[in-house]
VEXZAZA-382226 format. One record per residue: x, y, z of N, C-alpha, C in turn; residue in three letters. Coordinates in steps of 0.02 Angstrom, whole numbers, padded with zeros to 5 digits, always signed. Layout:
XYZXYZXYZALA
...
This chain:
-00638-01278+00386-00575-01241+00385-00528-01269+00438UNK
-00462-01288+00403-00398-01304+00470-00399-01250+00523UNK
-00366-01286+00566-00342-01234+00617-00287-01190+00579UNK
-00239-01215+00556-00186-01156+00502-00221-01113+00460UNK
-00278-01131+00432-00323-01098+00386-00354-01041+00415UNK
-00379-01060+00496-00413-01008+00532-00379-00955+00535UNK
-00299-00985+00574-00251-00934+00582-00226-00880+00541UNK
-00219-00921+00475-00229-00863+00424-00258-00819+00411UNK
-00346-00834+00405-00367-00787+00398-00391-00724+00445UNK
-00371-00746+00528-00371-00693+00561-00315-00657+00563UNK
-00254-00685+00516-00174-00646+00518-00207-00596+00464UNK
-00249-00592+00426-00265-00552+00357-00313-00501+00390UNK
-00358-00538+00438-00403-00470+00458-00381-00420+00497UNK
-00333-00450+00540-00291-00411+00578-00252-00363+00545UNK
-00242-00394+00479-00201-00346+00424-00236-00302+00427UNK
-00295-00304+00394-00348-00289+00373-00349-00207+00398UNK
-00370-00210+00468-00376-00185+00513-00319-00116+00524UNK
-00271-00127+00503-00187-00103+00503-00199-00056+00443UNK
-00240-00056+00408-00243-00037+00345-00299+00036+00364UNK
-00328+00034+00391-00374+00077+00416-00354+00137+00446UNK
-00405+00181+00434-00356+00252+00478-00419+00293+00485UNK
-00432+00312+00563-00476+00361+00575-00472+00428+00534UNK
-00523+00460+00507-00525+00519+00471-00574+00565+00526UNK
-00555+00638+00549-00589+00696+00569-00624+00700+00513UNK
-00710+00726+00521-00747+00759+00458-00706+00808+00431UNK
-00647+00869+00479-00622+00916+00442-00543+00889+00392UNK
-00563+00827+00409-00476+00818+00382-00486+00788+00298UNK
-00436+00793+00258-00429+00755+00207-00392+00724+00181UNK
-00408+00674+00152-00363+00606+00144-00357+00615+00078UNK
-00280+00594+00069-00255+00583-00014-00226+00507-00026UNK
-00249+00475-00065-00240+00392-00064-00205+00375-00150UNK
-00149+00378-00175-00114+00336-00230-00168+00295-00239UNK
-00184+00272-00297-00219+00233-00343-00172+00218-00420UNK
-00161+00154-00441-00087+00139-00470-00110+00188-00545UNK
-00181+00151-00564-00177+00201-00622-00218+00276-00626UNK
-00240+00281-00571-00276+00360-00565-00226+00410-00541UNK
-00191+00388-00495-00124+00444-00467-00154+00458-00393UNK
-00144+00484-00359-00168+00542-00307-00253+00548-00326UNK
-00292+00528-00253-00360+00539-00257-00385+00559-00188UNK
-00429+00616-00192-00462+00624-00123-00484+00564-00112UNK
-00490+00549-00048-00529+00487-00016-00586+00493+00039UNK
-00641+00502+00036-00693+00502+00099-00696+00448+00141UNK
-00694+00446+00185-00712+00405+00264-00794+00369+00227UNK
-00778+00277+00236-00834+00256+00229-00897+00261+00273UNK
-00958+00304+00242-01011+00316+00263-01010+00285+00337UNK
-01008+00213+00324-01076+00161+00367-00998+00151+00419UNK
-00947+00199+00425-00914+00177+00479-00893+00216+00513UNK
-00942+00286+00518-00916+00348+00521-00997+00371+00608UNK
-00963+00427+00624-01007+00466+00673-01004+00555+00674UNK
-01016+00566+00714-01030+00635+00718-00950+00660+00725UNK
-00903+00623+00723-00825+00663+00737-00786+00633+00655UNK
-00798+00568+00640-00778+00550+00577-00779+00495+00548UNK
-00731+00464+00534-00758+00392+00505-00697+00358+00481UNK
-00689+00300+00441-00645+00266+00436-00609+00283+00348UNK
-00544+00270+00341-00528+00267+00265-00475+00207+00282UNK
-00475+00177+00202-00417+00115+00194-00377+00154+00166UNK
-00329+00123+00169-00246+00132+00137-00268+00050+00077UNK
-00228+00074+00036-00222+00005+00002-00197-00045+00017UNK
-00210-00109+00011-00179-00166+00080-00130-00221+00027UNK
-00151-00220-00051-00100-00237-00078-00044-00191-00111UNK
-00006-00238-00117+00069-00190-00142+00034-00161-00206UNK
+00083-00098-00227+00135-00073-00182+00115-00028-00121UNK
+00086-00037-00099+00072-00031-00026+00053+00043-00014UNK
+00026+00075-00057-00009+00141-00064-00037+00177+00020UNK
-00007+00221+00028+00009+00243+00125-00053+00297+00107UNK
-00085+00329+00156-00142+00391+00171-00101+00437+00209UNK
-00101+00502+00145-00092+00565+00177-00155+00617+00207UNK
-00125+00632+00276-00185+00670+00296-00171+00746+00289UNK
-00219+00773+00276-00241+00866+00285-00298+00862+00309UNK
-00275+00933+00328-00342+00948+00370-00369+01031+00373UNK
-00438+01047+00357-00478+01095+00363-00425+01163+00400UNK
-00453+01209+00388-00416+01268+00461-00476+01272+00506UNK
-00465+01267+00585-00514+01236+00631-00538+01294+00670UNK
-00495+01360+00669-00519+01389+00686-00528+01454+00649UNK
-00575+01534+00667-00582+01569+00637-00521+01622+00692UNK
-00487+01666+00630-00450+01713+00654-00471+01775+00641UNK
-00474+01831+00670-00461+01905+00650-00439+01939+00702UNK
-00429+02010+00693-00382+02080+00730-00421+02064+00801UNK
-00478+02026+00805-00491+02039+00888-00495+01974+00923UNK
-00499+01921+00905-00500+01850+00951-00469+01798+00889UNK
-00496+01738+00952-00485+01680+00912-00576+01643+00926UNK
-00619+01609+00880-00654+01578+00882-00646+01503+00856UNK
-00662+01441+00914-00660+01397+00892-00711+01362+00863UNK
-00711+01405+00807-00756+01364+00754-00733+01391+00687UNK
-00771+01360+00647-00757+01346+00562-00830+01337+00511UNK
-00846+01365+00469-00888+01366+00425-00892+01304+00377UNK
-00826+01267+00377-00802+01262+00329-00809+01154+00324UNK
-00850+01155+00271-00871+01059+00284-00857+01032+00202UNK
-00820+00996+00216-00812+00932+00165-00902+00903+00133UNK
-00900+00906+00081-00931+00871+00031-00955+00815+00052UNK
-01035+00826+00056-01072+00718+00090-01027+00706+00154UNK
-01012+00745+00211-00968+00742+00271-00994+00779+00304UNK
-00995+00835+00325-01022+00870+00335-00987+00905+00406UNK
-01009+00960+00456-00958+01001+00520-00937+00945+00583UNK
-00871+00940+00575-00871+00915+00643-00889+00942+00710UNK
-00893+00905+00749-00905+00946+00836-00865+00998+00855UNK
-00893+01069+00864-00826+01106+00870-00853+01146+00954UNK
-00807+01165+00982-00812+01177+01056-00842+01267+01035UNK
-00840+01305+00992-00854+01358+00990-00828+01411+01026UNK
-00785+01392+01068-00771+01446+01116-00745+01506+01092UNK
-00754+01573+01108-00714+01656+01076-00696+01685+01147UNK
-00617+01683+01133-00581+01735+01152-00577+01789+01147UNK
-00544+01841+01174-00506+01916+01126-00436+01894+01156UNK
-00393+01911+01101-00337+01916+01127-00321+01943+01193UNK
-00345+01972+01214-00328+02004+01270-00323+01963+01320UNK
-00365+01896+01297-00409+01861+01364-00358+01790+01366UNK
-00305+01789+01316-00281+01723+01310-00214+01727+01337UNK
-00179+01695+01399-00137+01714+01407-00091+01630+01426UNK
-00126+01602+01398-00073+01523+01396-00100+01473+01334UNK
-00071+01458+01304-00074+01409+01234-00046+01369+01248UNK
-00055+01304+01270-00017+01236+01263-00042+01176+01207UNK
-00018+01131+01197-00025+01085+01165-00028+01013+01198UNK
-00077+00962+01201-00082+00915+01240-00115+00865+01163UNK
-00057+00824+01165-00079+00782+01076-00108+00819+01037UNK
-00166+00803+01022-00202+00821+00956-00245+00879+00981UNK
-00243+00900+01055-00265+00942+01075-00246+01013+01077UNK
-00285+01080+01064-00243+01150+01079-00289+01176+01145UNK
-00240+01190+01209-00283+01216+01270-00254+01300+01257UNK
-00304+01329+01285-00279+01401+01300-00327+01418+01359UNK
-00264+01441+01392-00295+01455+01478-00306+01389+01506UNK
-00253+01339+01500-00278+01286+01527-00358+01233+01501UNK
-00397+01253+01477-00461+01225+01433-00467+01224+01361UNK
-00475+01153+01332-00489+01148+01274-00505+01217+01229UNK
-00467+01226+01190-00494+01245+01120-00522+01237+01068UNK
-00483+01167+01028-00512+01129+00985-00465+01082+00987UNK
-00477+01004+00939-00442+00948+00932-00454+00936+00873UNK
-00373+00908+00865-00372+00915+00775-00359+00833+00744UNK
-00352+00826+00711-00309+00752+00682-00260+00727+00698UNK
-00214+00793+00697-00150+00775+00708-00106+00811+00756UNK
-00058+00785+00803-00028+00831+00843+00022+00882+00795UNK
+00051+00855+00751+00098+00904+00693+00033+00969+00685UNK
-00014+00938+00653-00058+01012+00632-00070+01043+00711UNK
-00085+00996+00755-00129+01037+00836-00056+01084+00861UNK
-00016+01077+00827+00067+01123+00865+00071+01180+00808UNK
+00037+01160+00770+00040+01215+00690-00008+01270+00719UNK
-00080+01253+00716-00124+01305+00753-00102+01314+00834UNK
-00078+01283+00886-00062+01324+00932+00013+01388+00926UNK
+00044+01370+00883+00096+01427+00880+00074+01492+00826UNK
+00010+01480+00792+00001+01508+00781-00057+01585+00812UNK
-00086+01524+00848-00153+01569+00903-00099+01619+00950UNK
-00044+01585+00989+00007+01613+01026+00038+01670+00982UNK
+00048+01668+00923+00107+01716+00907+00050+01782+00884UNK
-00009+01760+00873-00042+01822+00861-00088+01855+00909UNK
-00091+01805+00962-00112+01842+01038-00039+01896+01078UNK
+00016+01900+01029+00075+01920+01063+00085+02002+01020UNK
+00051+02000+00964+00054+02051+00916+00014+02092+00914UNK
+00021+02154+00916-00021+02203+00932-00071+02216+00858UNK
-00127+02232+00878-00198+02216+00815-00185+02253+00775UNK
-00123+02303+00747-00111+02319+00693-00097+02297+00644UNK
-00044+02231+00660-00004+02170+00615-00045+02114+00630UNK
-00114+02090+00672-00135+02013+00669-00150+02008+00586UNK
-00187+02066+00560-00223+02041+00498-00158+02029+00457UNK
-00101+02060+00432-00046+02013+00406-00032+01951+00426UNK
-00041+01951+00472-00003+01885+00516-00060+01810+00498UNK
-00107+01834+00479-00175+01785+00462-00169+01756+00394UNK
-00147+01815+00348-00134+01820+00286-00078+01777+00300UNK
-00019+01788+00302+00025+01754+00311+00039+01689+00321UNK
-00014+01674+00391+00008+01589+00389-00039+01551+00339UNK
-00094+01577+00309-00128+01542+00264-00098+01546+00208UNK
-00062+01590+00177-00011+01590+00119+00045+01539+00150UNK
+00066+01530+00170+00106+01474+00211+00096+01407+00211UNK
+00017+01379+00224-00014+01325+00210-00016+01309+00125UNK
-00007+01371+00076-00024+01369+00030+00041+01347-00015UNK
+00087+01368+00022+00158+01362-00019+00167+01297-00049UNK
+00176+01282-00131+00171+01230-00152+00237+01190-00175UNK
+00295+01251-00163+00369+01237-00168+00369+01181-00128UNK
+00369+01217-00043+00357+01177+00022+00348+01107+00018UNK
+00279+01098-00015+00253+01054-00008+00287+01004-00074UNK
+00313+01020-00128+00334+00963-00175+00400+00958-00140UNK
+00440+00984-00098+00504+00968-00059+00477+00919-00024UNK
+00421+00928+00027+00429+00883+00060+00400+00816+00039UNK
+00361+00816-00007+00360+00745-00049+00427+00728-00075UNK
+00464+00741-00097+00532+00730-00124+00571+00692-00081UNK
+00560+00742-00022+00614+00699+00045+00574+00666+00072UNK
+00500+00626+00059+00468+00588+00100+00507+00512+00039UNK
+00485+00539-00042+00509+00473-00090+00583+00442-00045UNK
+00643+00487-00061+00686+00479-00036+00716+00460+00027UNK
+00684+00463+00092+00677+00449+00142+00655+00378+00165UNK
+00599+00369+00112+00558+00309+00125+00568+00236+00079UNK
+00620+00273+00033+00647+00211-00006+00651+00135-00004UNK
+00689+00140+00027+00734+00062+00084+00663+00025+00109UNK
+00608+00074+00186+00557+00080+00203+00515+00028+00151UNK
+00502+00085+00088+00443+00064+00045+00466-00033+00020UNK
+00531-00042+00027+00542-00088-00024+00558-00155+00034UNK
+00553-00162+00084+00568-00181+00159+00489-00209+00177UNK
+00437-00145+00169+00362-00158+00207+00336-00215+00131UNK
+00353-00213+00077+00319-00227+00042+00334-00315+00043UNK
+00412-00332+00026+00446-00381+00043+00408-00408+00107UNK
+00393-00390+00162+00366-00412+00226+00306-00439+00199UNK
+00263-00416+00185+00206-00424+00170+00211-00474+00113UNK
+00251-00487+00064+00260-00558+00015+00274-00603+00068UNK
+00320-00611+00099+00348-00643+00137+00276-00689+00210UNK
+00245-00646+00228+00169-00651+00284+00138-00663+00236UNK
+00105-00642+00172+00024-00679+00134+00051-00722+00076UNK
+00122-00710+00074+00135-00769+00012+00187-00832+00028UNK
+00216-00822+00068+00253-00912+00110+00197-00926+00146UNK
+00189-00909+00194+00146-00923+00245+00092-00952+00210UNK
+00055-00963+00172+00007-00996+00123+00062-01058+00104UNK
+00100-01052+00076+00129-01082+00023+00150-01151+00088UNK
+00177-01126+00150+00194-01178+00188+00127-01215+00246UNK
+00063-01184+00227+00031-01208+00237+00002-01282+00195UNK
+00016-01258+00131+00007-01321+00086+00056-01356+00081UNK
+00094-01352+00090+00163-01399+00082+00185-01395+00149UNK
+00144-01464+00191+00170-01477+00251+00252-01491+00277UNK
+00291-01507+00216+00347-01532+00228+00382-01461+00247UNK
+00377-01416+00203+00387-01329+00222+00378-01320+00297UNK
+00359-01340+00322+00317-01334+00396+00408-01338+00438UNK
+00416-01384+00414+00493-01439+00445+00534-01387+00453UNK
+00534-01329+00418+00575-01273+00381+00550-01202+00454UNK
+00527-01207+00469+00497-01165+00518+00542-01103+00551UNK
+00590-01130+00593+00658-01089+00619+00694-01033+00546UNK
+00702-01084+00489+00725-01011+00433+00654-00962+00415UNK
+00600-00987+00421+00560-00930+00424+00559-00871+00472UNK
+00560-00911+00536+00546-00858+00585+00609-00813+00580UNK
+00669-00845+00561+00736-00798+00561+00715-00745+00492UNK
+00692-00772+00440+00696-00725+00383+00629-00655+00421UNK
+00589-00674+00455+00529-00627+00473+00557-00606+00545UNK
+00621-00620+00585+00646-00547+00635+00682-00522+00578UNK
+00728-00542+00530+00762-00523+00508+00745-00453+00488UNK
+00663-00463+00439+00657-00423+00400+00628-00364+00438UNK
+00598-00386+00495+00562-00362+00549+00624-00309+00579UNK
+00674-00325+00589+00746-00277+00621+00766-00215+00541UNK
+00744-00237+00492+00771-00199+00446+00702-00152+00438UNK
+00661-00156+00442+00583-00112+00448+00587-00042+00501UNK
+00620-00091+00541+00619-00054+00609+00661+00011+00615UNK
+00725+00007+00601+00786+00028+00553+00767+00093+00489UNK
+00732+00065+00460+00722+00109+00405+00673+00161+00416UNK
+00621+00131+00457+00562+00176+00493+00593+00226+00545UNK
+00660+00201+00571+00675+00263+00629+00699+00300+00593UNK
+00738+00275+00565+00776+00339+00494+00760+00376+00459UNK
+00671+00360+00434+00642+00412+00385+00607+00438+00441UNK
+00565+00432+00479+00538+00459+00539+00589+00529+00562UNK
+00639+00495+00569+00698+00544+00622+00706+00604+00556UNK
+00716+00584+00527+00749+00635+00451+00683+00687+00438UNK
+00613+00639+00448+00559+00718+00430+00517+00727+00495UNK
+00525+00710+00543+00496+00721+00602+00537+00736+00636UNK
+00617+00770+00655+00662+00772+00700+00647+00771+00766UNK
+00585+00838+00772+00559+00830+00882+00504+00785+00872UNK
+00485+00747+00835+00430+00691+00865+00461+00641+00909UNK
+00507+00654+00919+00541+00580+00980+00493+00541+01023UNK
+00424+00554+01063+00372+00539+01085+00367+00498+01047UNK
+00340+00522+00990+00261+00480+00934+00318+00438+00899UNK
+00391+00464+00880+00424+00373+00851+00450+00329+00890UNK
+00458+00351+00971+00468+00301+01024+00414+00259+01010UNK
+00343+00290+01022+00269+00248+01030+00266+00209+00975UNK
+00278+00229+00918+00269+00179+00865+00307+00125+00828UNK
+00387+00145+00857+00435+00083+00866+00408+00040+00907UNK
+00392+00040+00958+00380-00031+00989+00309-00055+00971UNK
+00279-00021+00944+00210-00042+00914+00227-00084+00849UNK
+00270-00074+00823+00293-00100+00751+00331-00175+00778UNK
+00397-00153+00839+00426-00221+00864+00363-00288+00876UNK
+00318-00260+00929+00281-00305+00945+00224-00325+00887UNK
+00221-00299+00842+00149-00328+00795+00205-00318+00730UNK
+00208-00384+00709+00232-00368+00626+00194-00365+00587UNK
+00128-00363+00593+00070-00343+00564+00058-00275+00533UNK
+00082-00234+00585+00098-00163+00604+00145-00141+00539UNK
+00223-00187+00552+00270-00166+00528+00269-00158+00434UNK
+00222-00186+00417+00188-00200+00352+00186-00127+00324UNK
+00140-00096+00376+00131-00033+00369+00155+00039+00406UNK
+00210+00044+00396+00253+00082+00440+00265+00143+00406UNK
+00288+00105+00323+00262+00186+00277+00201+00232+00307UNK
+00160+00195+00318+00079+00239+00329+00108+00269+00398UNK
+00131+00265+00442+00141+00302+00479+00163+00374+00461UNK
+00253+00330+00443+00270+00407+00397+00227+00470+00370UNK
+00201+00430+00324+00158+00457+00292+00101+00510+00318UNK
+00056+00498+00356+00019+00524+00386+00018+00593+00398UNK
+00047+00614+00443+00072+00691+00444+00116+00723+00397UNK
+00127+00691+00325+00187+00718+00307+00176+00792+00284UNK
+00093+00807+00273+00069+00853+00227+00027+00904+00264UNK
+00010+00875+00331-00022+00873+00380-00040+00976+00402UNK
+00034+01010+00389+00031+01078+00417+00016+01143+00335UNK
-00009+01074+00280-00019+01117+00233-00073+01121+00202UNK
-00109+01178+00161-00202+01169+00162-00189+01142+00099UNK
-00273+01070+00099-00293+01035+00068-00304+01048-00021UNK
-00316+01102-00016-00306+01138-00090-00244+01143-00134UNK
-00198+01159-00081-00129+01178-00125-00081+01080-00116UNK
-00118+01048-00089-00098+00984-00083-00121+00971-00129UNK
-00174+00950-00145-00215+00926-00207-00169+00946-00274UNK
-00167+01014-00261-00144+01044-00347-00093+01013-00372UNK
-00037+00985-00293+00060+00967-00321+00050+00897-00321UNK
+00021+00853-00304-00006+00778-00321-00041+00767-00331UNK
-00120+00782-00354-00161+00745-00388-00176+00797-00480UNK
-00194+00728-00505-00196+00752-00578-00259+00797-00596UNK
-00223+00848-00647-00277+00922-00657-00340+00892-00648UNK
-00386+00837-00671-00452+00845-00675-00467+00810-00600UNK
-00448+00777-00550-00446+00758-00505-00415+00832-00446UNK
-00378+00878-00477-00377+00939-00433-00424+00996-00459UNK
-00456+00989-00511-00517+01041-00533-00576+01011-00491UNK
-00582+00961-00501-00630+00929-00463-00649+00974-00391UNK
-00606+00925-00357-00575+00960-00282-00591+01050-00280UNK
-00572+01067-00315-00531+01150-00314-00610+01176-00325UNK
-00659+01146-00342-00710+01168-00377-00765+01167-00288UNK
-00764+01116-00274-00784+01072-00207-00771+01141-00163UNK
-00721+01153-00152-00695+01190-00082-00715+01269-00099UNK
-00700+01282-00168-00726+01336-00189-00803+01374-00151UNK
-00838+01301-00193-00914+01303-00170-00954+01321-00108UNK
-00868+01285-00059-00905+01280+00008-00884+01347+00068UNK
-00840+01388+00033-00816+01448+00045-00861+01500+00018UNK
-00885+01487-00035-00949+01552-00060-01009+01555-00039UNK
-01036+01466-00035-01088+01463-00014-01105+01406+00034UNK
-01079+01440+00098-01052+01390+00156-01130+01334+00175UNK
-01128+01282+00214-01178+01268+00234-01222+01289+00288UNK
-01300+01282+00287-01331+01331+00331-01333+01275+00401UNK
-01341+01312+00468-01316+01367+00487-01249+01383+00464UNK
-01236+01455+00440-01169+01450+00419-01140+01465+00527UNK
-01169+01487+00557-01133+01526+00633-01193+01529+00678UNK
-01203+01473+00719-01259+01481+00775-01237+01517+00840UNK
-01190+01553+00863-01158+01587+00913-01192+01622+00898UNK
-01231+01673+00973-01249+01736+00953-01209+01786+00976UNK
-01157+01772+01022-01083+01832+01024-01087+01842+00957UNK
-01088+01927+00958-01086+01955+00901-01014+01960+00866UNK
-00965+01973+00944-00880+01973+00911-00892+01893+00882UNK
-00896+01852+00915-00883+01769+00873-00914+01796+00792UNK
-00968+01811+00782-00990+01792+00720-00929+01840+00665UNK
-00943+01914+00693-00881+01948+00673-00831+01914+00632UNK
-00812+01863+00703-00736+01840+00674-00717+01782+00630UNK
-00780+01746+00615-00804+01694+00581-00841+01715+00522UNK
-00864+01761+00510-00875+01792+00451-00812+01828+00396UNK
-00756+01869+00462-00714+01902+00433-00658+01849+00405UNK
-00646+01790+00462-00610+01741+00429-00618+01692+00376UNK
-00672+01696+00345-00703+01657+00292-00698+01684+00238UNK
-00690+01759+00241-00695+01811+00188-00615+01812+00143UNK
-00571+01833+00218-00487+01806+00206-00467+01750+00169UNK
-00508+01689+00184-00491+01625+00154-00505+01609+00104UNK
-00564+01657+00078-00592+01632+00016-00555+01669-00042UNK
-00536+01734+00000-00491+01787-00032-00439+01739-00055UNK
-00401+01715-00012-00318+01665-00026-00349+01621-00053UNK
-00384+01577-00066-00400+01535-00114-00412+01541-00191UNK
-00439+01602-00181-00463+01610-00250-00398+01651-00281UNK
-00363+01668-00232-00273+01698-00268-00252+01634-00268UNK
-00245+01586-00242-00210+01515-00257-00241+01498-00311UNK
-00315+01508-00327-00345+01467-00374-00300+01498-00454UNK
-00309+01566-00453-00287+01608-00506-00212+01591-00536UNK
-00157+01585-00464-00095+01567-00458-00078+01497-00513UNK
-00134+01443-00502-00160+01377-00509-00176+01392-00579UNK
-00206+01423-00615-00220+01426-00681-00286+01429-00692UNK
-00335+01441-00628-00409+01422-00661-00430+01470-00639UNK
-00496+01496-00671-00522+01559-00651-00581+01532-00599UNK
-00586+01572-00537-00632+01564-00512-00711+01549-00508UNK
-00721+01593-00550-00778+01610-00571-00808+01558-00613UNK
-00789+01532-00674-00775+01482-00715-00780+01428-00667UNK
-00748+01432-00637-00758+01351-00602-00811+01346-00537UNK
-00827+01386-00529-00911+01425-00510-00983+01430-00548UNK
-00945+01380-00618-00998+01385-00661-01044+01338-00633UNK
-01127+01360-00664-01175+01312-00655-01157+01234-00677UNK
-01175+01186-00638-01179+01116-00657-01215+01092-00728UNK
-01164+01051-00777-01201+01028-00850-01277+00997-00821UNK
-01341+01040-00859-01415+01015-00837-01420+00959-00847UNK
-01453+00909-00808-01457+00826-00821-01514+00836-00876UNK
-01579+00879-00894-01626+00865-00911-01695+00948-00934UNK
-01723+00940-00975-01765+00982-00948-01801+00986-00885UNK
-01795+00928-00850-01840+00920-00801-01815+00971-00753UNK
-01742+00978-00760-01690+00997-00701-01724+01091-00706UNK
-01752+01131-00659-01762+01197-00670-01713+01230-00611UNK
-01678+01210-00568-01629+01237-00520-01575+01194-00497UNK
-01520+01234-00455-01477+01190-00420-01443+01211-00369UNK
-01395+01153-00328-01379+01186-00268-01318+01221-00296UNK
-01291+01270-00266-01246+01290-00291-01164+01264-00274UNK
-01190+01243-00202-01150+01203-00144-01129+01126-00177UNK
-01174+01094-00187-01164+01050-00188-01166+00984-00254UNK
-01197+01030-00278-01221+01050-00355-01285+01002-00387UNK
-01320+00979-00340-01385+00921-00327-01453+00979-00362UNK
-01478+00944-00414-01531+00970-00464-01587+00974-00446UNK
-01643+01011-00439-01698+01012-00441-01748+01026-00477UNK
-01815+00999-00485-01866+01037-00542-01901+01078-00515UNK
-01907+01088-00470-01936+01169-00433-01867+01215-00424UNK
-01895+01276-00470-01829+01338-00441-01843+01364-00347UNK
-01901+01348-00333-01894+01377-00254-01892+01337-00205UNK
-01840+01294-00218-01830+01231-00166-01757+01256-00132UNK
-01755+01196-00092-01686+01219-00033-01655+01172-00029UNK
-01581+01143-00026-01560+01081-00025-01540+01084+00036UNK
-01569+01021+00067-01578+00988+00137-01513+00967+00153UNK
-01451+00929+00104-01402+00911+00105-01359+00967+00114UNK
-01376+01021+00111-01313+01070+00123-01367+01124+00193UNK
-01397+01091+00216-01437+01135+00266-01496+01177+00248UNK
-01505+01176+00211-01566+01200+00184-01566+01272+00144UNK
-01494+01287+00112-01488+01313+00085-01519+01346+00007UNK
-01523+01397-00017-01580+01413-00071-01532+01377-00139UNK
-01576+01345-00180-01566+01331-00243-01541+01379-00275UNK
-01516+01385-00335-01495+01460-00389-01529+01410-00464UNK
-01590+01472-00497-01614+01441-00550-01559+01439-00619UNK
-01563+01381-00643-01516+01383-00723-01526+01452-00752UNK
């Protein structure tokens, strides 16, 4: 291999690399696929740990960006806040959660430090995203401020909120529109880096030509830059921090600038639950799918479902699971599918098959077995 040859192909891994995006076990990723539409995406296995793992973005055009959502991280009711969650993604399984329980009474500072929520100065929990970690701290704050007559509305409330699907097809609308110029700028860049750049590798005389390259790649590089502050500024208005940090991350690596949509992108969906995302972009059997998944894991959570033995914690992690499954299964209804129905037993692979998980929906030929994959939870016989 030339030395130009080498260079290339570490300009591609480096791409490569750009293309990648840490996933929380509680978060979920929605990835464009040209002819499937909108698809959940899991964090590859073999690159993942006890906090999460890796997902691609698509690295050829049209340059398909990763939207993130994410789980609700903590449990709410009328008497605290507990930082924990019942609640695990499919073959993923609970992230690390700090567990800590409050009572309202006991919380008398909520800040936000990135992706972090402190109250009283000490960790609470850490989320994916600072957009969602400012979503749950104004929310822990506004209901440590409300007297325990109105928290249980107020619970109801912001989870009907996450759910709003108006919301959420607006703000896809103004992300298309926003990101226009953006989308058609990163993609051009990227012809321009894996398709001259080859082309003047073989045609040494191209080489001679060098100075109109590098002018056409600030050029395009100044118009990236440009379009990214503009759609950034238009749906992020107070992120001024995080698009300072990522303008000059984009100036200095045009590698980066390739993928600047994916920035955008990232949080766009970020403060809304994964369910009612699914339903307004991905297609019915790709959101039955899903809708069926989360269902499962709300009825029949994984075991341990709550190792705290504070009795208020379990309380409030029991009572908040109950709420959620409640608003889900009114979203589900809202949605067109009956709960229950989509709670149905799994099509039997076989006579052999005499039980199943209900969780996860993995077959067995003994009815008094336990699936290990969901914690050792009891089978339910056909």
């Amino acid at each position: 291999m030339s030395v130009w040859g080498g260079l290339f192909a570490l300009l591609a891994a480096i791409y490569l690399a750009e293309c990648a995006a840490w996933v929380r076990r509680n978060s979920v990723v929605f990835r464009a696929l040209v002819r499937k539409g909108w698809q959940v995406l899991h964090p590859l296995e073999w690159t993942g740990n006890e906090s999460g793992g890796l997902a691609t973005a698509g690295p050829l055009p049209p340059l398909a960006p990763l939207i993130h959502c994410h789980l609700w991280p903590v449990s709410l009711s009328e008497e605290g806040v507990f930082a924990y969650a019942a609640q695990a993604l499919r073959d993923v399984g609970r992230p690390r959660q700090t567990a800590r329980f409050l009572k309202w009474e006991q919380v008398t500072e909520v800040r936000l430090q990135g992706k972090r929520v402190l109250v009283n100065g000490e960790p609470l929990i850490e989320t994916g995203s600072p957009v969602f970690a400012d979503r749950v701290a104004g929310v822990v704050e506004e209901l440590s401020e409300l007297p325990p007559e109105r928290r249980g509305k107020a619970i109801r409330s912001a989870l009907r909120e996450a759910m709003d699907e108006r919301a959420i097809r607006e703000r896809m609308e103004s992300f298309r529109e926003q990101t226009l110029s953006l989308r058609f700028t990163c993609n051009l860049f990227f012809l321009v880096i894996f398709g001259l750049v080859p082309t003047m590798l073989l045609q040494p005389a191209l080489l001679q030509r060098w100075p109109f390259f590098l002018a056409a790649v600030l050029a395009l590089l100044a118009m990236v830059l440009l379009d990214y502050r503009r759609a950034h500024r238009a749906l992020y208005p107070d992120a001024k921090g995080q698009r300072r940090a990522h303008f000059w991350m984009i100036l200095f690596s045009p590698l980066a600038a390739i993928r600047a949509r994916d920035v955008v992108a990232r949080d766009l969906l970020a403060n809304y639950s994964p369910l009612a995302v699914a339903h307004v972009i991905c297609r019915p059997d790709s959101f039955r799918r899903f809708a069926r998944e989360r269902l499962a894991d709300l009825r029949w959570p994984m075991l341990p479902v709550c190792e705290s033995d504070d009795e208020d914690a379990r309380r409030t992690e029991e009572a908040f699971r109950g709420v959620l499954l409640e608003e889900s299964e009114r979203f589900l209804r809202h949605a067109g599918l009956d709960p229950d129905a989509l709670s149905a037993p799994p099509e039997r692979d076989g006579n052999a098959s005499a039980a199943y998980c209900p969780r996860c929906d993995a077959q067995y030929a003994v009815a008094d077995a336990s699936c290990e994959a969901c914690g050792g939870l009891p089978v339910t016989r056909f």
